[in-house]
C-alpha positions as CSV (number, residue, x, y, z in Angstrom):
1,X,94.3,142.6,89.5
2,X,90.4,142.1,89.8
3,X,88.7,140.2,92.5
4,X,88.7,136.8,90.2
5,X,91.7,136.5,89.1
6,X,93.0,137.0,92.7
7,X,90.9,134.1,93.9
8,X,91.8,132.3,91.2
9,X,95.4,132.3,92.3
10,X,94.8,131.8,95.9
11,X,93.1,128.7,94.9
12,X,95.9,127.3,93.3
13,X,98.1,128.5,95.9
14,X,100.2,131.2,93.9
15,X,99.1,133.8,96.3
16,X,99.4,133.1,99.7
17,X,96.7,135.2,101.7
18,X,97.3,135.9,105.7
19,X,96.6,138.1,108.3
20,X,99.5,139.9,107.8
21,X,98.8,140.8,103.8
22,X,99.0,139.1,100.5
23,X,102.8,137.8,99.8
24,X,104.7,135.5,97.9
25,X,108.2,134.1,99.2
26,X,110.7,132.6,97.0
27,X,114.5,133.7,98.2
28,X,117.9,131.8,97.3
29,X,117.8,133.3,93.8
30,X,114.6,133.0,93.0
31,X,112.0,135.2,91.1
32,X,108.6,137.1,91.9
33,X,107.1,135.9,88.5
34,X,104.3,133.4,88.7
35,X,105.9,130.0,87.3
36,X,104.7,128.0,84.8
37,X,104.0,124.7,85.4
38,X,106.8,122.3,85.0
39,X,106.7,119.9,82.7
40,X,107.8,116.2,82.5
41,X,109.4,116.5,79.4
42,X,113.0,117.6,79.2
43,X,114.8,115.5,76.4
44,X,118.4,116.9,77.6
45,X,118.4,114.8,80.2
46,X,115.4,112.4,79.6
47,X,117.6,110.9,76.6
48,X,120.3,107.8,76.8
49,X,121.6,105.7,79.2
50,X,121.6,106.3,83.0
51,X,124.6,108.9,83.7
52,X,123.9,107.7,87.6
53,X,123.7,104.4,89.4
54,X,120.8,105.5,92.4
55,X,118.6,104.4,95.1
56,X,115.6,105.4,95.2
57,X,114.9,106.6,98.6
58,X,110.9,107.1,98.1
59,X,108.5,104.7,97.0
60,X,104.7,103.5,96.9
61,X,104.3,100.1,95.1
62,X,100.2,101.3,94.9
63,X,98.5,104.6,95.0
64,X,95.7,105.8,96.8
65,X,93.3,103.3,95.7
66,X,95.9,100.2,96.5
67,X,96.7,99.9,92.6
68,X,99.4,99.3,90.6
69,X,100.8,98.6,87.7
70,X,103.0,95.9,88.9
71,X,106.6,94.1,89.8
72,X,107.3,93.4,85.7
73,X,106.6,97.2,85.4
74,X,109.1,98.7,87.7
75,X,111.8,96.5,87.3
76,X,111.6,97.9,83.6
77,X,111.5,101.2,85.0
78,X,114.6,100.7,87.5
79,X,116.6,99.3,85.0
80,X,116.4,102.0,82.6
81,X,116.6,104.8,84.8
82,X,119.7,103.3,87.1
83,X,118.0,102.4,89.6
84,X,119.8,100.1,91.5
85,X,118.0,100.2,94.8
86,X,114.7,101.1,95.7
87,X,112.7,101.6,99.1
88,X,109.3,99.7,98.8
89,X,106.6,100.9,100.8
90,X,102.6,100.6,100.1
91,X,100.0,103.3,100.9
92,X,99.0,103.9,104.7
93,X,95.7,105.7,103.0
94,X,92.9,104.2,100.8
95,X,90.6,107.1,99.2
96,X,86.9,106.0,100.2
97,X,84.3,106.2,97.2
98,X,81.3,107.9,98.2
99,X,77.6,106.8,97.5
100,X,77.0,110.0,96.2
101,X,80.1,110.8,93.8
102,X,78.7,109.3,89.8
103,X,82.4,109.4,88.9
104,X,85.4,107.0,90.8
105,X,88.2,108.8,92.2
106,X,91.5,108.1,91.1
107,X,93.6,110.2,93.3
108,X,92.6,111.1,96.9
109,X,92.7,114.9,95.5
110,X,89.6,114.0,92.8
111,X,86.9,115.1,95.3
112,X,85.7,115.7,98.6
113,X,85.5,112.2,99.8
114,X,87.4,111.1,103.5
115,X,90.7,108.9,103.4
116,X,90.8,106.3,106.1
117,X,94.0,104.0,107.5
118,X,94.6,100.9,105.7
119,X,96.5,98.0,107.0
120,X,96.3,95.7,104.1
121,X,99.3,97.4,102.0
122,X,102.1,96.5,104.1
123,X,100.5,92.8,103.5
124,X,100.5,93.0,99.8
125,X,104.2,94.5,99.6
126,X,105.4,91.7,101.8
127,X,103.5,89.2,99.6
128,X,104.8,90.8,96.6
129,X,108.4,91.2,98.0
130,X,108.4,87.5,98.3
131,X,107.9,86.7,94.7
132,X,110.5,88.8,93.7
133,X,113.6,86.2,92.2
134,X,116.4,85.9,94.3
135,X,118.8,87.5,92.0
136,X,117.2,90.8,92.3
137,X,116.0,90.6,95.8
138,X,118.8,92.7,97.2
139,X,117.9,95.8,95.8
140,X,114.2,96.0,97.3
141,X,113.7,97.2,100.6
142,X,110.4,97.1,101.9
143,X,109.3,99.1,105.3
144,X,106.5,98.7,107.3
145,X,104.0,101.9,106.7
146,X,99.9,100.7,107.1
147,X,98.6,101.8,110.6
148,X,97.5,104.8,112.2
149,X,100.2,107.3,113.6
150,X,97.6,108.6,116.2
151,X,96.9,105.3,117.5
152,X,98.3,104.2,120.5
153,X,97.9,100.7,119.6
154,X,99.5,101.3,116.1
155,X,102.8,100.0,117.2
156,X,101.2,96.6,117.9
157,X,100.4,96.3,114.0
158,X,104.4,97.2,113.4
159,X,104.9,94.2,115.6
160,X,102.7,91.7,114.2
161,X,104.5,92.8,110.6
162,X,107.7,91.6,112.1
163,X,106.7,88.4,113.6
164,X,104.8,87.4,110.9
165,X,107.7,88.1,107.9
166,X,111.3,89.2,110.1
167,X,113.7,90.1,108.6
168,X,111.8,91.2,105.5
169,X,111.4,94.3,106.9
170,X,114.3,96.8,106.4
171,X,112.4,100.1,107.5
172,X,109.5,101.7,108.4
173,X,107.7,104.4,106.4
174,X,106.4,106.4,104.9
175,X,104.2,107.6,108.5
176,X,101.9,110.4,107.8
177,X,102.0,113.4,109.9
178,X,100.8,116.9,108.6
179,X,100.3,116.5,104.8
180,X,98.5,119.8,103.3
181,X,95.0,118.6,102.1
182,X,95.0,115.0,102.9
183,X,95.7,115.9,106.6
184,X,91.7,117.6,106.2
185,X,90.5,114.3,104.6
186,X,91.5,111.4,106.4
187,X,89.1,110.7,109.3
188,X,90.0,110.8,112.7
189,X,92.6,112.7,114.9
190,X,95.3,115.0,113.2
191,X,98.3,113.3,112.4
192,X,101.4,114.4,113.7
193,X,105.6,113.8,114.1
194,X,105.3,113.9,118.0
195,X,102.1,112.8,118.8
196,X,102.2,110.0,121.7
197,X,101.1,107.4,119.8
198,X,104.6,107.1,117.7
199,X,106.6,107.2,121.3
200,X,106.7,103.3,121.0
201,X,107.0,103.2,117.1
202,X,110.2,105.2,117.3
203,X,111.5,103.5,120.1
204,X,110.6,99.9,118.3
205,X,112.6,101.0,115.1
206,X,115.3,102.0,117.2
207,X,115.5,98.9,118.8
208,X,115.0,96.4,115.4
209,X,117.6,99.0,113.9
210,X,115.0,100.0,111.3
211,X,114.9,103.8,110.1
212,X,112.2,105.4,109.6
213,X,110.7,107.8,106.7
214,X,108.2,110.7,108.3
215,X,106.3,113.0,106.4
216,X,105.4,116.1,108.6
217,X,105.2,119.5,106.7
218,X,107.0,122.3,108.4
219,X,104.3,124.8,108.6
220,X,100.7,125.7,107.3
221,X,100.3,127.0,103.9
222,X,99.0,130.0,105.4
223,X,102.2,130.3,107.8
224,X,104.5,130.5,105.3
225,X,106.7,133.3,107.7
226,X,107.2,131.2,110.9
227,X,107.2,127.5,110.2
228,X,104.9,126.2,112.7
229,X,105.5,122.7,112.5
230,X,109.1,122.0,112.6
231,X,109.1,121.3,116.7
232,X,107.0,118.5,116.2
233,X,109.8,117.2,114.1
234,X,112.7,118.4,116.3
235,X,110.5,116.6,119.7
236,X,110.8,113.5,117.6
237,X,114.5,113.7,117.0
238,X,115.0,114.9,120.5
239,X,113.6,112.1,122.4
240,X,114.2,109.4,120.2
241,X,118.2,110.3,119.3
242,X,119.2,106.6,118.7
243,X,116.0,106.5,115.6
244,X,117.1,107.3,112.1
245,X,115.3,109.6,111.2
246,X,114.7,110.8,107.2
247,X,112.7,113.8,107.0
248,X,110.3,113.6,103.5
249,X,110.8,115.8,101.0
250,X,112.8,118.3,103.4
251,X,110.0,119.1,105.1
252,X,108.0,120.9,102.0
253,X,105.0,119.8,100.0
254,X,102.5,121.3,97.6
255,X,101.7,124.8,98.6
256,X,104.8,125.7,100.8
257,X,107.0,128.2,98.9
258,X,108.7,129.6,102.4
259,X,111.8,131.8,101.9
260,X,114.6,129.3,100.7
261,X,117.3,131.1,102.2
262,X,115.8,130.9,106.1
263,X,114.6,127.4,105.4
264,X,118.3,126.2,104.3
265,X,119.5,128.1,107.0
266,X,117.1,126.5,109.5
267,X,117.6,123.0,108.0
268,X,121.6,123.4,108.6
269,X,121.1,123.9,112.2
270,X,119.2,120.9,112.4
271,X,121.3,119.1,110.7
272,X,124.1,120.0,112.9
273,X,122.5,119.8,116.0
274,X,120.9,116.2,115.2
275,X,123.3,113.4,114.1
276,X,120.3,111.2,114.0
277,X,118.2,113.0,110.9
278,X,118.4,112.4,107.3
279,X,116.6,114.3,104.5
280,X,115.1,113.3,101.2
281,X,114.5,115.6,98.0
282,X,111.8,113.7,96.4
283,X,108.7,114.5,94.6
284,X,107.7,118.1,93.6
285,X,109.6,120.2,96.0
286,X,112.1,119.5,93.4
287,X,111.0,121.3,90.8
288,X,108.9,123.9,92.5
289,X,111.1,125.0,95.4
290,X,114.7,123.7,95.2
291,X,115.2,124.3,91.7
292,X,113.8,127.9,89.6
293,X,111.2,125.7,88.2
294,X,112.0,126.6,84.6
295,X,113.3,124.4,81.8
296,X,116.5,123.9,83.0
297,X,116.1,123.1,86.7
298,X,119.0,124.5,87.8
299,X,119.1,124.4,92.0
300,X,119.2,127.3,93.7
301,X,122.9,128.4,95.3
302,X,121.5,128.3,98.8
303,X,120.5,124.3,98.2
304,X,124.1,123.4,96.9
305,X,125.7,125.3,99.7
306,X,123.6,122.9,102.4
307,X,123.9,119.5,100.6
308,X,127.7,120.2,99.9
309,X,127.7,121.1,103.8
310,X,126.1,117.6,104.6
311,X,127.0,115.7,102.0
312,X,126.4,112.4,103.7
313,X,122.7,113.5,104.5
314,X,120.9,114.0,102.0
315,X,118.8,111.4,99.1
316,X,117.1,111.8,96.2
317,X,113.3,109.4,95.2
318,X,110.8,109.3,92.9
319,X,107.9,109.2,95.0
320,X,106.2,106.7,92.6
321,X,102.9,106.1,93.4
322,X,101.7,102.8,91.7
323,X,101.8,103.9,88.5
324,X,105.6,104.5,86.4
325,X,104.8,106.7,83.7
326,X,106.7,109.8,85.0
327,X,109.2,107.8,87.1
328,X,112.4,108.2,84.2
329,X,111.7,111.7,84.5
330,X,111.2,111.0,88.5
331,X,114.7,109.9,88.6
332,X,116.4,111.8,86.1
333,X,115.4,115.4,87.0
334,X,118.0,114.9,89.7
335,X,120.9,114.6,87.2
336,X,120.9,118.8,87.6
337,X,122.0,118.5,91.1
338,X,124.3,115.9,90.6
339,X,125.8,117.2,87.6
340,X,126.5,120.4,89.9
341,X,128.2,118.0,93.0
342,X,131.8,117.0,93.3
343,X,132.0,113.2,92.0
344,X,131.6,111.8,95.5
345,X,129.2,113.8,97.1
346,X,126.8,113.0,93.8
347,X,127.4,109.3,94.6
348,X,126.2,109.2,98.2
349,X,123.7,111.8,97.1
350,X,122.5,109.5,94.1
351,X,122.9,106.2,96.1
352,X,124.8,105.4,99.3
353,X,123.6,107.8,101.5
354,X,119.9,106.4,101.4
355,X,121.7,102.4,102.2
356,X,124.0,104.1,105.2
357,X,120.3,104.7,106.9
358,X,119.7,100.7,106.5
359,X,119.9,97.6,109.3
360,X,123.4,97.4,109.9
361,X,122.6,93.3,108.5
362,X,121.4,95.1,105.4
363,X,124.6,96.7,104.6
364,X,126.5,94.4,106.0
365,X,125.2,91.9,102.9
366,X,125.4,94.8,100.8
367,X,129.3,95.2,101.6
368,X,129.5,91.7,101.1
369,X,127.5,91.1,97.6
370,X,130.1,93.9,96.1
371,X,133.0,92.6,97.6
372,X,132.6,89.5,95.7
């Protein structure tokens, strides 16, 4: 291989370079061959009517710039993709435009140009929420998500939230911890699962009954052998036992291709050891890491073994970002897990395991409305 196409592929993250050589780990049936990119087009499953009534356990009603395409929009996109229930969170981030970039970013990964915390999103999605008819109110469940997890005074902003709309509020989420680039362009202090400054935001969701939905990667992309993140999540889930706690994405994002096999391994530990986390499948760990990536999608055998182990613990999301134009192939790429469940593990994987994590008066009314 000559010198640029190996820098080529470390750039995109292919090849993962460390002190201890050049390696690429995949494990759980998977395959040394550099993937293709997956594409957002399988008509197998894309095609008909919903196969799966789901909630969708990860969502941002605007993007990075505070954007979206609106309520109209994705109620057109939950009803044709089964969507029956949908957390409905804004963006923590804004991506700052730059006096010196000629073109507008449109994605905080566009350029070079910082992040910064933005409080105003968990405004507009209570605003929003609001106009939302009454018949269809039910299934949306906003959480609080716009302040800064290294601020100490962060939990005050949580507060104000609840005074201002109560009960509106059904969780809190998505918090930001360690989150591969964006961690390196938000200004100010590292972000993390355990830093101090959540203390008080853990123990005010476990108080309100409100769950929580953390994002904190479990390693470095250049630590891909040791995992060197996933105390900050277990400190969390240690101190705080009586917090519900849904780990994002299980943990993985972008460039994160650790050895499936250990990492299932490791994530059934945690699961048994604490009764109080929950994990979520959602956005492209999907396709890159728990499935072969290929046209197919089928999920590796070490994944089925863990969610048929926990079957009560595990969700599936779109992680939507403002704008639906993937979000039927968002939702439906899960249909080759489910299709490979028993019939009641696929339910609470599809649907019911994401409400059990929900204010008891939640699904208390929830119990209710089907009763009826």
């Amino acid at each position: 291989m000559d010198r640029r196409k190996f820098l080529k592929l470390v750039s995109t993250g292919t090849v993962v370079c460390s002190v201890q050589g050049i390696f690429t780990l995949t494990g759980c049936g998977g395959s040394n061959v550099i993937r293709k990119k997956v594409q957002a087009d399988p008509e197998w499953f894309m095609n008909g009517t919903p196969k799966y009534m789901v909630s969708d356990s990860h969502f941002h009603y605007v993007d990075f710039l505070q954007d979206t395409e609106g309520l109209n929009a994705l109620l057109r996109n939950m009803n044709g993709n089964g969507v029956e229930h949908i957390m409905m969170s804004g963006m923590p981030l804004i991506k700052k435009w730059n006096k010196d970039d000629p073109v507008p970013p449109k994605y905080y990964l566009d350029n070079n140009s910082r992040t910064y915390w933005y409080s105003a999103t968990d405004y507009y999605v209570a605003e929003t929420v609001e106009t939302i008819p009454e018949a269809e109110r039910y299934r949306f469940h906003p959480y609080i998500c716009a302040f800064n997890p290294t601020d100490k005074y962060g939990v005050e902003h949580v507060k104000r939230m609840i005074t201002q709309y109560g009960d509106l509020w059904e969780g809190i989420g998505e918090i930001f911890g360690h989150r591969d680039d964006l961690t390196n362009l938000t200004y100010g202090e590292r972000a993390r699962a355990n830093h101090v400054a959540l203390d008080p935001v853990y123990e005010l969701a476990a108080r309100k009954d409100l769950p929580v939905c953390l994002h904190n990667n479990c390693t470095s992309r250049n630590k891909l052998d040791n995992p060197v993140y996933v105390y900050e999540v277990e400190d969390a889930l240690k101190k705080h036992p009586e917090t519900r706690i849904t780990w994002a994405h299980a943990g993985l994002s972008r460039y994160l291709d650790v050895d499936q096999d250990k990492y299932t391994e490791m994530l059934g530990k945690m699961l048994s050891q604490y009764s109080n986390l929950w994990i979520d499948l959602s956005w492209i760990v999907y396709e890159d890491f728990i499935t072969d990536g290929r046209h197919m999608y089928e999920v590796k055998s070490c994944w089925l073994e863990l969610i048929n182990s926990f079957p009560d613990k595990f969700m599936i999301g779109s992680d939507a970002v403002g704008n639906f134009k993937n979000y039927a192939f968002n939702i439906r790429k899960y249909y080759t897990l489910l299709d490979n469940l028993p019939k009641d593990t696929a339910k609470k994987v599809a649907r019911d395991n994401y409400l059990s994590t929900l204010p008891e008066r939640v699904r208390k009314k929830l119990a209710e409305r089907e009763r009826v």
